[in-house]
KOLKEVO-473906 format. One line per field, with one value per residue: x, y, z of N, C-alpha, C in turn; residue in three letters. Coordinates in pm, whole numbers, always signed. Example, Ala and Ser with C-alpha at 12.3 -4.5 7.8 and 13.67 -1.06 7.14 Angstrom:
<recs>
neast (+1319 / +1285)
nnorth (-569 / -225)
nup (+780 / +708)
caeast (+1230 / +1367)
canorth (-450 / -106)
caup (+780 / +714)
ceast (+1320 / +1290)
cnorth (-330 / +3)
cup (+780 / +787)
res (ALA / SER)
</recs>
This chain:
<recs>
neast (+84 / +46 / +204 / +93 / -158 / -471 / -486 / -255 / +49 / +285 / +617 / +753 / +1023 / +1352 / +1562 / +1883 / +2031 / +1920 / +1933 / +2261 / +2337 / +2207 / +2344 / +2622 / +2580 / +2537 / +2751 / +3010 / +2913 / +2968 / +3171 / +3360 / +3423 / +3572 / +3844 / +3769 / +3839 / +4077 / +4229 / +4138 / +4247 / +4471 / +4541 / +4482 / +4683 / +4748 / +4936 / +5049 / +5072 / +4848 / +4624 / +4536 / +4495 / +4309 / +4082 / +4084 / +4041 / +3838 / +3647 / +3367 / +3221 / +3134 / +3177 / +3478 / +3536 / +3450 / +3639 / +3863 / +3870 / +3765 / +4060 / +4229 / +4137 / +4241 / +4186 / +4146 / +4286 / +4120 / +3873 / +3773 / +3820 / +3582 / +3344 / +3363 / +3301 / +3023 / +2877 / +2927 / +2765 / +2482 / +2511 / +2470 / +2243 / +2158 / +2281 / +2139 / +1899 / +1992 / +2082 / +1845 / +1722 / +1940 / +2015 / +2272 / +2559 / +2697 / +2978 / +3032 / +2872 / +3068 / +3262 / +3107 / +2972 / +3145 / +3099 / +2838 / +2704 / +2528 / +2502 / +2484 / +2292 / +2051 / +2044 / +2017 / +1783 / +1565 / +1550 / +1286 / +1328 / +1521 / +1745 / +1786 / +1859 / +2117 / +2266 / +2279 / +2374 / +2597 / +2757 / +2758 / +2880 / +3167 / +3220 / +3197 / +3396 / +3637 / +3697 / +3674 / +3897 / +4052 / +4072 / +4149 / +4378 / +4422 / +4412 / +4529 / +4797 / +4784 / +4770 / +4959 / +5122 / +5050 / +5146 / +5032 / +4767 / +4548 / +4528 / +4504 / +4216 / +4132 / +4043 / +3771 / +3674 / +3598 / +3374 / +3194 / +3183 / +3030 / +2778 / +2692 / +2622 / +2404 / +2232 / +1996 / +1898 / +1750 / +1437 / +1228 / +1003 / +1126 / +1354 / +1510 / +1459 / +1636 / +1884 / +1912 / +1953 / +2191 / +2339 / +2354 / +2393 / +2682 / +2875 / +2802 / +2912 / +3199 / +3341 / +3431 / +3422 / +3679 / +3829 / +3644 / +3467 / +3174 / +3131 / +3045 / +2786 / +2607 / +2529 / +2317 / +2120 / +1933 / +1769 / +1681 / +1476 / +1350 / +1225 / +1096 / +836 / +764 / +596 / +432 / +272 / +103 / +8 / -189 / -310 / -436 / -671 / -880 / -871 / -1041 / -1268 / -1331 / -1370 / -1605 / -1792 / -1843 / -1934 / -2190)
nnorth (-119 / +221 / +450 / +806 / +1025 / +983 / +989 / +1118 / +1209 / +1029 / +1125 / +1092 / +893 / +982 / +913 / +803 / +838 / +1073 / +1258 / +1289 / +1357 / +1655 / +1746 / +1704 / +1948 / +2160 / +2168 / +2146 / +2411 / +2608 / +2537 / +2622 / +2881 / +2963 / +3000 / +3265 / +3376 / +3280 / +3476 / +3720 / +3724 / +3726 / +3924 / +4118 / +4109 / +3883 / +3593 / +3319 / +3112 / +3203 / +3253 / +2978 / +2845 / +3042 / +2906 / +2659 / +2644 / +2837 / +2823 / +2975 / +3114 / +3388 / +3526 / +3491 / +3659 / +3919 / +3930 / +3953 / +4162 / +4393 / +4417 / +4429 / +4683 / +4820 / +4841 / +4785 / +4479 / +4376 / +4495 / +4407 / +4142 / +4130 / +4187 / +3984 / +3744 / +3870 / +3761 / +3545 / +3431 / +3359 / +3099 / +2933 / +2928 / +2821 / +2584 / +2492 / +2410 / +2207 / +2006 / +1882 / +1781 / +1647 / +1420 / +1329 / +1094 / +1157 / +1209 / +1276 / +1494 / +1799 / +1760 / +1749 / +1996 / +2168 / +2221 / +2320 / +2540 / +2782 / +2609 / +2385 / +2368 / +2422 / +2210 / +1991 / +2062 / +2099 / +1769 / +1510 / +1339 / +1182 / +1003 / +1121 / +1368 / +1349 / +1238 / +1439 / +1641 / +1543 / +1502 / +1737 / +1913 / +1774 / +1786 / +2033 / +2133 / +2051 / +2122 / +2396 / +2476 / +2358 / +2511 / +2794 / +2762 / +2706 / +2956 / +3209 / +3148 / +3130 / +3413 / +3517 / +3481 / +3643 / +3903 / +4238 / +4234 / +4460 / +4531 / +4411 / +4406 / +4206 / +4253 / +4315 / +4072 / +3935 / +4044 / +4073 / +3765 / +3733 / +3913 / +3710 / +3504 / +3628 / +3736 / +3565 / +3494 / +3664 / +3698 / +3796 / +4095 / +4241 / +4151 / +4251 / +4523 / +4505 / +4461 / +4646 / +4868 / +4864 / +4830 / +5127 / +5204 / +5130 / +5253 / +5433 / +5552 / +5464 / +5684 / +5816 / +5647 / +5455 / +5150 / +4887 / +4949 / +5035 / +4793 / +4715 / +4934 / +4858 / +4638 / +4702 / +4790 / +4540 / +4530 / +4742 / +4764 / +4518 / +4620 / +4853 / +4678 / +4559 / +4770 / +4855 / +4635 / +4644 / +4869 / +4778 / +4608 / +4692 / +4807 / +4652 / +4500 / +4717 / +4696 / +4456 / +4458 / +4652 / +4515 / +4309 / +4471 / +4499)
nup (+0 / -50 / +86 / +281 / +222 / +80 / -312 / -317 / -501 / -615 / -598 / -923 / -1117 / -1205 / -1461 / -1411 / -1647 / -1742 / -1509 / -1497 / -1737 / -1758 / -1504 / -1597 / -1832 / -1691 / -1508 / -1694 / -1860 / -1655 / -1498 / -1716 / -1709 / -1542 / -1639 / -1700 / -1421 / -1344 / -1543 / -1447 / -1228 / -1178 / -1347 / -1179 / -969 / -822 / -769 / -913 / -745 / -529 / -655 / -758 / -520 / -438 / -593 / -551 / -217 / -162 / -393 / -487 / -681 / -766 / -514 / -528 / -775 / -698 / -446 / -591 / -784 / -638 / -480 / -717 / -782 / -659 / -400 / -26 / +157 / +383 / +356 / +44 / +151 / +327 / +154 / -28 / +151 / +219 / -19 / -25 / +167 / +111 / +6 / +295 / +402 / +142 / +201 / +444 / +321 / +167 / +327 / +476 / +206 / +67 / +320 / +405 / +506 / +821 / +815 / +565 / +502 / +600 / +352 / +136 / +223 / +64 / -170 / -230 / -378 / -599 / -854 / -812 / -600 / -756 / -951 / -772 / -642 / -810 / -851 / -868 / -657 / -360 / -420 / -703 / -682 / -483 / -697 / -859 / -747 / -690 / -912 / -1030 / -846 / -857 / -1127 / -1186 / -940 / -1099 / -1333 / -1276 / -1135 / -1306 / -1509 / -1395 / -1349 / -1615 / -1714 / -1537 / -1619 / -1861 / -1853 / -1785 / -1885 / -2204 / -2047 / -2014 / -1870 / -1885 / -2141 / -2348 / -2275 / -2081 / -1855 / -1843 / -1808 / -1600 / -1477 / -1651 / -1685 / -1431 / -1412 / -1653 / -1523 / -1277 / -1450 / -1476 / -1274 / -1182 / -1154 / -1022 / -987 / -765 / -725 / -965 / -875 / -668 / -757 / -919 / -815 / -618 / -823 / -922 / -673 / -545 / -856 / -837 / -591 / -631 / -698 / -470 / -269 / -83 / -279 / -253 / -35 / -176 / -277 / -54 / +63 / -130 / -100 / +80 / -57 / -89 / +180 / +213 / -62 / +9 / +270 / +158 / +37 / +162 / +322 / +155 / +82 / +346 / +303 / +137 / +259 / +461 / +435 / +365 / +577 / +750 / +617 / +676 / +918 / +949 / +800 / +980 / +1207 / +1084)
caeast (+0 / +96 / +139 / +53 / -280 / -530 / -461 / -149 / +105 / +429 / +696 / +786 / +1155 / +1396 / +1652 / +2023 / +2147 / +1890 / +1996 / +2384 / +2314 / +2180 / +2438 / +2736 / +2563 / +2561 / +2883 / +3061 / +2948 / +3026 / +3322 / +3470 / +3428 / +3744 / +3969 / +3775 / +3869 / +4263 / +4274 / +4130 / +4311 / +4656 / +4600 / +4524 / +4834 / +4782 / +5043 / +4992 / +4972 / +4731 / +4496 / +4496 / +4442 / +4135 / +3988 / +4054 / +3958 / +3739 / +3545 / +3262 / +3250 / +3097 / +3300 / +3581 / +3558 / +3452 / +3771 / +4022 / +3806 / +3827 / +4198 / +4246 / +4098 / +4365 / +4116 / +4195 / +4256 / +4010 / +3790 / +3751 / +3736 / +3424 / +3271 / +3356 / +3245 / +2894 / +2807 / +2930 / +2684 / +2406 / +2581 / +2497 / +2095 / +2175 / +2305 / +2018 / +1782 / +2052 / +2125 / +1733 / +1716 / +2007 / +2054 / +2397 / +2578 / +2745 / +3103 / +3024 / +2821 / +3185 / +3290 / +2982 / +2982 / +3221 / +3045 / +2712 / +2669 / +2450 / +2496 / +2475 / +2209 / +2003 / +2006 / +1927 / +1647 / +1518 / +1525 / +1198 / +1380 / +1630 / +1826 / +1840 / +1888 / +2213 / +2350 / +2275 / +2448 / +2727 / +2805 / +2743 / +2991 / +3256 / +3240 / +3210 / +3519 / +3715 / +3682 / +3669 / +4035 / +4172 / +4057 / +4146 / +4539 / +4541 / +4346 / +4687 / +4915 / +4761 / +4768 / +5158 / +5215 / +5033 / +5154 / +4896 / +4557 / +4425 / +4574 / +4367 / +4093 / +4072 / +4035 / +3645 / +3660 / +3572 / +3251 / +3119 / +3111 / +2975 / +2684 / +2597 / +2583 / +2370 / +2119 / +1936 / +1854 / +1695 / +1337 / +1114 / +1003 / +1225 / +1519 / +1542 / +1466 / +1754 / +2049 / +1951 / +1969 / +2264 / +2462 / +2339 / +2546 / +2831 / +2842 / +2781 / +3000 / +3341 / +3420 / +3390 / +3485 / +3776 / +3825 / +3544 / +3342 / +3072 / +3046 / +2951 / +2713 / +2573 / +2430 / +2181 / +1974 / +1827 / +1683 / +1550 / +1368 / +1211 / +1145 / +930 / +773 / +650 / +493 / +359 / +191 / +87 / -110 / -243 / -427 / -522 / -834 / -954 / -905 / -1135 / -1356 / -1415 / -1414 / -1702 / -1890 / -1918 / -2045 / -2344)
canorth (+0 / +357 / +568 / +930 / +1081 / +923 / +1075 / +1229 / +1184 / +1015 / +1177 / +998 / +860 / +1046 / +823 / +868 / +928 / +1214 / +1336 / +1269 / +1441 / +1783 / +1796 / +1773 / +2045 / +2281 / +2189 / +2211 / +2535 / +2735 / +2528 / +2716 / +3003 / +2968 / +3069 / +3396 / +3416 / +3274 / +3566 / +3837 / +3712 / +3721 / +4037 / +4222 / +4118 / +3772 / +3527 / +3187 / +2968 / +3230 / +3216 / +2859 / +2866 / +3080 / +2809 / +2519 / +2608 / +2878 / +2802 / +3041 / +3193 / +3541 / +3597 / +3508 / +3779 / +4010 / +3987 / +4013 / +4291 / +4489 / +4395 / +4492 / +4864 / +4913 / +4826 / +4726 / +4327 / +4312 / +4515 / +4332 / +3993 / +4139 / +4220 / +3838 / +3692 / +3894 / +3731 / +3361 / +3406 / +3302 / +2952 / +2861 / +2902 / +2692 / +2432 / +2431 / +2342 / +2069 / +1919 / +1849 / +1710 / +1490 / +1372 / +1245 / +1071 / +1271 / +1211 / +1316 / +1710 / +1858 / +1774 / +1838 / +2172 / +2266 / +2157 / +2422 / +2658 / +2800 / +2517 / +2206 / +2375 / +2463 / +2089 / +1871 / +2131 / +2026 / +1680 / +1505 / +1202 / +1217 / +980 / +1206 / +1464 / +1309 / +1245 / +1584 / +1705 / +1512 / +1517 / +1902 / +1962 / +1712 / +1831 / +2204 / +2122 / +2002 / +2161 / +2542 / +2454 / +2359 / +2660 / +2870 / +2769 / +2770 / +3114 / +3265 / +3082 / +3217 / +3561 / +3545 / +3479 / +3753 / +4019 / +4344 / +4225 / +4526 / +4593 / +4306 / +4434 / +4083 / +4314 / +4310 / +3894 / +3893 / +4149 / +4008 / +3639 / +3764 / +3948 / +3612 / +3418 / +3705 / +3776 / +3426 / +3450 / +3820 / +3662 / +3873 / +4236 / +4290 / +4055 / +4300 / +4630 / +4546 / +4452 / +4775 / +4982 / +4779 / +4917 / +5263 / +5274 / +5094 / +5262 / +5606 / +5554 / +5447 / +5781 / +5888 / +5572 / +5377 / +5068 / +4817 / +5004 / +5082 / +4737 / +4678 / +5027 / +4788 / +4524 / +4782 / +4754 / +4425 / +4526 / +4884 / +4659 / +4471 / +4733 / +4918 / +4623 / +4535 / +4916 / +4903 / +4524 / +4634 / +4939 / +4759 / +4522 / +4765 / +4899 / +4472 / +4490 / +4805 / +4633 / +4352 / +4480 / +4688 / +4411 / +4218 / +4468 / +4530)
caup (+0 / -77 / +215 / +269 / +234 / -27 / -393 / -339 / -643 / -568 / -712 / -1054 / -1044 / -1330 / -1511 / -1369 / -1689 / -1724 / -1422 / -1526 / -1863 / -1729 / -1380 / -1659 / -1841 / -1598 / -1439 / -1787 / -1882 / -1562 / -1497 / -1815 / -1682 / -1396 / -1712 / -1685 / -1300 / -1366 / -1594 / -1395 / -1077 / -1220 / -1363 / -1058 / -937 / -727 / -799 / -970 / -602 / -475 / -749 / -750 / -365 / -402 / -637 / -475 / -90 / -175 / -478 / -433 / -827 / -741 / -438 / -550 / -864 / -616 / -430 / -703 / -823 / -530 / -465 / -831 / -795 / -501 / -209 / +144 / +169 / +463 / +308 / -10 / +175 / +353 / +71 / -97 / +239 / +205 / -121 / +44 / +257 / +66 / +15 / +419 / +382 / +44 / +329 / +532 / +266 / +106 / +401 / +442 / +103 / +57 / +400 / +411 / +648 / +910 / +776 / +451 / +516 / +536 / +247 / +75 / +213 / -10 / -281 / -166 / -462 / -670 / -935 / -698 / -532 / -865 / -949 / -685 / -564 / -919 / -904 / -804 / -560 / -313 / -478 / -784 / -590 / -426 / -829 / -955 / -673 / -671 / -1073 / -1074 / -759 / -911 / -1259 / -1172 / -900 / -1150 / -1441 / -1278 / -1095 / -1415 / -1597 / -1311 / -1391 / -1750 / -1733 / -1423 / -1676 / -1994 / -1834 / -1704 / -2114 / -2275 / -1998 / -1965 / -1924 / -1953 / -2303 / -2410 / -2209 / -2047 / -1720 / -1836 / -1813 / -1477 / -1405 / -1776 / -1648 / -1307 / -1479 / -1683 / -1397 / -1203 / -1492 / -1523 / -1142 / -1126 / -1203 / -985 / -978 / -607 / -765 / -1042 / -799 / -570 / -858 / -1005 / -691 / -591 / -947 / -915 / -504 / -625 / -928 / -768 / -425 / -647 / -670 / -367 / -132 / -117 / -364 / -208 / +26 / -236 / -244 / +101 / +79 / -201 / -57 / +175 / -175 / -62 / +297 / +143 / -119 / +152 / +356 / +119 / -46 / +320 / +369 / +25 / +125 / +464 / +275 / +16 / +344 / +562 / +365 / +330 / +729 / +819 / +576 / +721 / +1032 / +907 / +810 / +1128 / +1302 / +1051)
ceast (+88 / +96 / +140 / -131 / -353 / -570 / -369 / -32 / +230 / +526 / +778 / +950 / +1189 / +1509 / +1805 / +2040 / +2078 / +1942 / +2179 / +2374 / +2306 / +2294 / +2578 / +2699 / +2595 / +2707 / +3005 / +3078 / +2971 / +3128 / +3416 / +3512 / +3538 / +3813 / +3922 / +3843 / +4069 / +4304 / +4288 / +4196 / +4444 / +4658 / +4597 / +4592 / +4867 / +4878 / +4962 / +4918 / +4853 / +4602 / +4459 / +4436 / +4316 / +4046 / +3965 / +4010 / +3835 / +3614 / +3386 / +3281 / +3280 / +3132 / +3409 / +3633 / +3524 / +3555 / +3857 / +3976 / +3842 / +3989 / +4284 / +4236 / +4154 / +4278 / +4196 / +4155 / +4160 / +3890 / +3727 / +3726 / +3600 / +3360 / +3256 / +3252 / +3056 / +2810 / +2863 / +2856 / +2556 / +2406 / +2517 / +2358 / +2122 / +2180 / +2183 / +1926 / +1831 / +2048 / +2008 / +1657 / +1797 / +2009 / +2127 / +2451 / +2659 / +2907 / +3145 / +3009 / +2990 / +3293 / +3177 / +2942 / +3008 / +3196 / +2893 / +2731 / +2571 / +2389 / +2429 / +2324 / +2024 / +1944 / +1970 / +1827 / +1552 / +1520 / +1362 / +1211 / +1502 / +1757 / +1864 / +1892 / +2039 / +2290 / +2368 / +2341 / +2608 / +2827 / +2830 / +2855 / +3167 / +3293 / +3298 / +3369 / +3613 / +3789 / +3722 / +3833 / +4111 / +4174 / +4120 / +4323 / +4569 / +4493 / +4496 / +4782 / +4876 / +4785 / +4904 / +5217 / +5146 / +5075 / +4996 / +4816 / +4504 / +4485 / +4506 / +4225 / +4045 / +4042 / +3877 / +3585 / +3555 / +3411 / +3160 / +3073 / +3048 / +2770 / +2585 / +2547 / +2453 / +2234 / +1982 / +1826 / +1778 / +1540 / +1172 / +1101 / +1139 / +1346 / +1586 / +1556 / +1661 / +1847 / +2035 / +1994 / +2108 / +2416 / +2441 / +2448 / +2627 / +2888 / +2909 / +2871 / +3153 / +3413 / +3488 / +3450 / +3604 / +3724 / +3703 / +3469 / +3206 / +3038 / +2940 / +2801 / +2585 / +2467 / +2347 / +2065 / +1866 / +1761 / +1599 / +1455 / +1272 / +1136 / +1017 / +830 / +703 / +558 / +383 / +216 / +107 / -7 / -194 / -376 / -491 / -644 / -957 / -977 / -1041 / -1258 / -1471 / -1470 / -1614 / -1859 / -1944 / -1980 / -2156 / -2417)
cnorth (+124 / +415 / +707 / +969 / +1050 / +1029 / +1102 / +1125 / +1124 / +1048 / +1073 / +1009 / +934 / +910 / +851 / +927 / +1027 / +1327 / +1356 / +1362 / +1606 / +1791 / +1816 / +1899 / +2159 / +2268 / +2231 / +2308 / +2652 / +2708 / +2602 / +2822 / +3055 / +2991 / +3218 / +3469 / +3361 / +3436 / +3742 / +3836 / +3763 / +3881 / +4165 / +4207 / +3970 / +3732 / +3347 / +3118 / +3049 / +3272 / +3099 / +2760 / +2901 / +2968 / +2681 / +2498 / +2741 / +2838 / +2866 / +3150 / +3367 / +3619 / +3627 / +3649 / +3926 / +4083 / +4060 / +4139 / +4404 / +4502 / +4469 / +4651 / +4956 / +4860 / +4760 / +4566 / +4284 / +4349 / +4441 / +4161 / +3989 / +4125 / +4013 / +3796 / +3753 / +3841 / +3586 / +3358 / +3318 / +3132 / +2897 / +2838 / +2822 / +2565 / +2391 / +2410 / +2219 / +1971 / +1849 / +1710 / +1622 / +1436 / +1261 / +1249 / +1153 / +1328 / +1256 / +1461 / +1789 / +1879 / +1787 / +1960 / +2289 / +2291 / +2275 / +2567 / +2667 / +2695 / +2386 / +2224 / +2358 / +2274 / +2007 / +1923 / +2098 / +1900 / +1634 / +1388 / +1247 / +1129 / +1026 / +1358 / +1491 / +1301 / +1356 / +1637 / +1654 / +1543 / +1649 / +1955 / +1863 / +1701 / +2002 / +2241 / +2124 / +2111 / +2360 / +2567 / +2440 / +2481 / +2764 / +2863 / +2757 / +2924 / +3192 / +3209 / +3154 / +3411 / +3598 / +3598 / +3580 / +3898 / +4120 / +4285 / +4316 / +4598 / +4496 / +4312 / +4316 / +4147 / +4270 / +4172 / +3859 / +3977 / +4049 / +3844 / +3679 / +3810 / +3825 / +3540 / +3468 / +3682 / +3652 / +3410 / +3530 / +3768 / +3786 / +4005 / +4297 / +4210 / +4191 / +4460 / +4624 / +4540 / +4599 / +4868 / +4974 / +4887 / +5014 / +5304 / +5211 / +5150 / +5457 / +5653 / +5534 / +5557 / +5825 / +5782 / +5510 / +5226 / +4946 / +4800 / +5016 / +4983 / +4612 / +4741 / +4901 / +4724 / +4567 / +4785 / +4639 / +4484 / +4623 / +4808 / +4615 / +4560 / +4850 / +4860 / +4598 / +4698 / +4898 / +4797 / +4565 / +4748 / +4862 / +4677 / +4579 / +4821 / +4754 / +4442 / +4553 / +4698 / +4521 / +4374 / +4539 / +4621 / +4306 / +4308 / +4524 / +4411)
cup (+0 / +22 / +210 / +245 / +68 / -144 / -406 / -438 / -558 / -699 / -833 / -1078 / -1186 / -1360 / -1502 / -1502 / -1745 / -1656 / -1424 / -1620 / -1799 / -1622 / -1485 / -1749 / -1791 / -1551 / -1553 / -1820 / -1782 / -1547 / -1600 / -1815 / -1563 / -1535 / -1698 / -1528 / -1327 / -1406 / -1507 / -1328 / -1096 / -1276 / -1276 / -955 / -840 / -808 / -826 / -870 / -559 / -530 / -778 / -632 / -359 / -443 / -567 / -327 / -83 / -229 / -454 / -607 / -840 / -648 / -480 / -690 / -804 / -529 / -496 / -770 / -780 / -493 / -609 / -859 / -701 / -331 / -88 / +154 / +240 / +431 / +154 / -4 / +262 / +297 / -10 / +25 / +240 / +97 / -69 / +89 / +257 / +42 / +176 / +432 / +263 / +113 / +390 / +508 / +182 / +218 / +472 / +363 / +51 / +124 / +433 / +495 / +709 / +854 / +658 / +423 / +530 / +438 / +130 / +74 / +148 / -144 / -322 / -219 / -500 / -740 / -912 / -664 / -634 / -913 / -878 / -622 / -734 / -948 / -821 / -675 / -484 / -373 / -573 / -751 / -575 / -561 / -860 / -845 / -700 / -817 / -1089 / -1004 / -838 / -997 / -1228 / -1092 / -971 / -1277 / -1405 / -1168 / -1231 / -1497 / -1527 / -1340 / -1491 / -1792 / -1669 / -1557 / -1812 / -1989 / -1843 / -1872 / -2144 / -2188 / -1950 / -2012 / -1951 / -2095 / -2371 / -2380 / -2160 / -1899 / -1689 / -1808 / -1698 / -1449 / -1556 / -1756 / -1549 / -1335 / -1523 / -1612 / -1282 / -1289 / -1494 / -1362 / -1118 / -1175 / -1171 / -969 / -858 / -635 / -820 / -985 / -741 / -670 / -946 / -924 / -670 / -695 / -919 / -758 / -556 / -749 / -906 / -651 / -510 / -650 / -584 / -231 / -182 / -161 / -239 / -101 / -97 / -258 / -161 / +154 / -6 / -183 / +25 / +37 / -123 / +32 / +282 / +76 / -41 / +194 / +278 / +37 / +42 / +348 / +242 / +25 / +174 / +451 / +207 / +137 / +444 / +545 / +366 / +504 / +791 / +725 / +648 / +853 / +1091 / +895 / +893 / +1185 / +1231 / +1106)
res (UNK / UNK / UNK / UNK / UNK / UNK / UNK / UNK / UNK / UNK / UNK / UNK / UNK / UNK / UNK / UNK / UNK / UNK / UNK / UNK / UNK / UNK / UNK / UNK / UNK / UNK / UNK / UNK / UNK / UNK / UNK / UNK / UNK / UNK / UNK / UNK / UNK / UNK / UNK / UNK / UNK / UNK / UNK / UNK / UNK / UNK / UNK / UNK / UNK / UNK / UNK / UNK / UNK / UNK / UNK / UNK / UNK / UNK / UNK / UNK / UNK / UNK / UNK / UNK / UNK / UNK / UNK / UNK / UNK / UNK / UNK / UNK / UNK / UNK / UNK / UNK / UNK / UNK / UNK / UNK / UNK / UNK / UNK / UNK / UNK / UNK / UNK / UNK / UNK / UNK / UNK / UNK / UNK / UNK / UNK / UNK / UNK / UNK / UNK / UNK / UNK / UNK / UNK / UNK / UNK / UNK / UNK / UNK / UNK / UNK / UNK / UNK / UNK / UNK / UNK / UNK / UNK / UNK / UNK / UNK / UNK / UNK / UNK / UNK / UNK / UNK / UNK / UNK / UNK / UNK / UNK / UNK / UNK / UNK / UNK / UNK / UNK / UNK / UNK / UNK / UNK / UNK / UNK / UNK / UNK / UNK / UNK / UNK / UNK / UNK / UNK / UNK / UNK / UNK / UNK / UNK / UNK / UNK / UNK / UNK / UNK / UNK / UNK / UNK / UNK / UNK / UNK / UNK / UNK / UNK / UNK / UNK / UNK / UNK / UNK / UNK / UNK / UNK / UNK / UNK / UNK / UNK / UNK / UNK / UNK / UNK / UNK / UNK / UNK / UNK / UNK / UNK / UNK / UNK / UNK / UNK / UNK / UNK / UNK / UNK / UNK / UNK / UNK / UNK / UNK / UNK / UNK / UNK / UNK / UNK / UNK / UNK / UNK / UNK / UNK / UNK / UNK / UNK / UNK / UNK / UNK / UNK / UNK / UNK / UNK / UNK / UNK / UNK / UNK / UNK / UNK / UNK / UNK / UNK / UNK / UNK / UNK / UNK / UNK / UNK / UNK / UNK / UNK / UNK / UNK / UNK / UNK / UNK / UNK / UNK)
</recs>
């Protein structure tokens, strides 16, 4: 017998190598994108090991171009790893809805952790089983691992050889993948509010602050958003309140 509540659908199993098929997808084409971070890294002045360092115990895509960004435009080291660390952040609520949904054994979640991106997260929150779940995770983190480390050193190594990046304008490598990766996700009216607000202070503050303060000022886009999408709510129900109120006591 079926258990759960009479009617209800059980989720229909997918075929690994469906789920194999799409996790190298995705992990392929972002993994290609660590030659755009080799390149940028190296040209704002890290050094081969510590661009190959970021990739391999960081791995965090959009931080990590965030750093070298900021580090690149002269900023303050602690201040530009704030700023990375504020866009990691999102990665740890990613955790606490993976670690839910795959539920792996204890010895395993720390190295899985590291694994707790966008990408990983994107696929196994799309599969309909936990065992597909657990593939599309694992294929996506172990492709994407792989693949965005190796790029990441022939990108530093491709850079060393052509000299000035920005005479090639490969300077732009890094904000241009960042962007593609960004735009795909902005779906809802308040997605698309805050990343615009977001550019306009960062944007507007570089003058004016030192290299990656503007974008710490930045990220106050999201909670404004909120904050006046909740006033704007909170009018829109207060007129449906008196209402009703109205109507009980006729």
């Amino acid at each position: 017998m079926r258990s759960g509540s009479p009617g209800a659908a059980e989720p229909v199993a997918k075929p690994d190598a469906a789920v194999v098929r799409d996790a190298l997808g995705v992990g392929v084409a972002v993994g290609l994108s660590g030659f755009a971070f080799g390149v940028t890294s190296a040209g704002s002045g890290l050094s081969l090991l510590q661009t190959c360092v970021l990739s391999l115990f960081v791995f965090t895509g959009a931080s990590q171009f965030a750093l070298v960004g900021a580090l690149a435009a002269g900023g303050n080291p602690f201040t530009a790893a704030a700023g990375a660390f504020f866009l990691g952040v999102r990665n740890a609520f990613y955790g606490l809805r993976l670690s839910q949904l795959l539920a792996l054994p204890r010895f395993l979640r720390p190295l899985a952790a590291h694994w707790v991106i966008d990408e990983t997260t994107a696929v196994a929150l799309a599969q309909p089983t936990r065992r597909a779940a657990r593939l599309g995770f694992t294929v996506t983190g172990l492709t994407l691992y792989v693949l965005w480390n190796l790029t990441t050193l022939a990108g530093a190594l491709g850079a060393e050889a052509i000299g000035d990046t920005d005479a090639w304008g490969l300077d732009a490598a890094g904000p241009a993948v960042f962007l593609a990766l960004l735009a795909p996700m902005l779906r809802s009216g308040a997605e698309r509010a805050v990343a615009g607000i977001a550019v306009v202070l960062g944007l507007g503050l570089l003058p004016v602050l030192p290299a990656g303060v503007p974008v710490l000022v930045a990220a106050l886009a999201a909670p404004a958003v909120l904050w006046f999408q909740g006033r704007g709510q909170g009018g829109r129900t207060a007129p449906r309140d008196d209402m009703r109120t109205k109507g009980e006591d006729r």
